[in-house]
N, C-alpha and C positions, 0 to 999 in steps of 0.2 A: 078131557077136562081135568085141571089139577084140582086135586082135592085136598082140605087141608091138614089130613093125614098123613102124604106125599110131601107137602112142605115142613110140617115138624120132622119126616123120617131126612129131608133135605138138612133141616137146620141143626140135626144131632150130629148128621156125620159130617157136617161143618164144622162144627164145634169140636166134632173127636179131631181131627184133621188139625184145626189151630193149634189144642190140646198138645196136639204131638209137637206139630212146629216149632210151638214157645218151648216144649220141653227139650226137643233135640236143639235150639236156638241155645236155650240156656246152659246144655253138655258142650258147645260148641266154644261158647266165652267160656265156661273152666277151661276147656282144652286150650285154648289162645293163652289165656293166661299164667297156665302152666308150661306152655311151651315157652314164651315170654321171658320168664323167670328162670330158665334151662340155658336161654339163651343166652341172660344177661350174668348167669353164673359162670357160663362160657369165657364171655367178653372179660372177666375177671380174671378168670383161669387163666388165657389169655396173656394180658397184660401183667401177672403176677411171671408168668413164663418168659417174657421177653424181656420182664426187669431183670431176672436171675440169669439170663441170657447177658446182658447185657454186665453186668456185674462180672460174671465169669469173664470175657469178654476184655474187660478191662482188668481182670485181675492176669490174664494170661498175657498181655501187652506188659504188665509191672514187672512181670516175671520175667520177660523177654528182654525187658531193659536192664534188669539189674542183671542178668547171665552174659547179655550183651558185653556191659560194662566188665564183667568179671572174665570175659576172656579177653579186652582190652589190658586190663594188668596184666594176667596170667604170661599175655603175648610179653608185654615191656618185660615182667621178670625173665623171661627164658631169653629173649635178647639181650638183657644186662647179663644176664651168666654165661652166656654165649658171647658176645663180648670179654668179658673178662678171661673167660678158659680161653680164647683167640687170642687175645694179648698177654698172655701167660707163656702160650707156644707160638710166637710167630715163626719161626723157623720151620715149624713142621707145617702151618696154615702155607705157606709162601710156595713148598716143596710140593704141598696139595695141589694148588692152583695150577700148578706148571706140569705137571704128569697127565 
């Protein structure tokens, strides 16, 4: 037969049990929370890196154009000059050609 000493010694360690529960419950939401916040400093980190990614990105493309561009002249001058020293010597250009 239960006696009602058996059910207080029942409803204590009921209670220690909740006790615990709620308390590891409650470690469990800081932990979510703090992980949460790790996460969403992450997502930030993140998207601060893909901006600067992006940036460089396109700074190396400006770079690429204006170099581009700059051996586009580079080429025309040494072809004007090369030009001109060839029309200066045709004679020796003509004697090249044919050897």
């Amino acid at each position: 037969m239960v006696t009602l000493n058996s059910i207080e010694q029942l409803a204590n360690r009921l209670a220690e049990l909740l006790t615990r529960l709620k308390n590891e419950n409650d470690q469990l939401k800081r932990d979510n929370q703090s992980l949460r916040n790790k996460v969403s400093e992450k997502d930030l980190e993140h998207i601060r890196e893909i901006k600067e990614l992006q940036r460089t990105v396109e700074r190396l493309e400006r770079e690429k154009m204006t170099l581009q561009k700059d051996k586009t002249q580079l080429d025309s001058q040494i072809k004007n000059v090369y030009d001109k020293l060839n029309a200066l010597l045709p004679e020796e250009a003509e004697s090249g050609r044919n050897s």
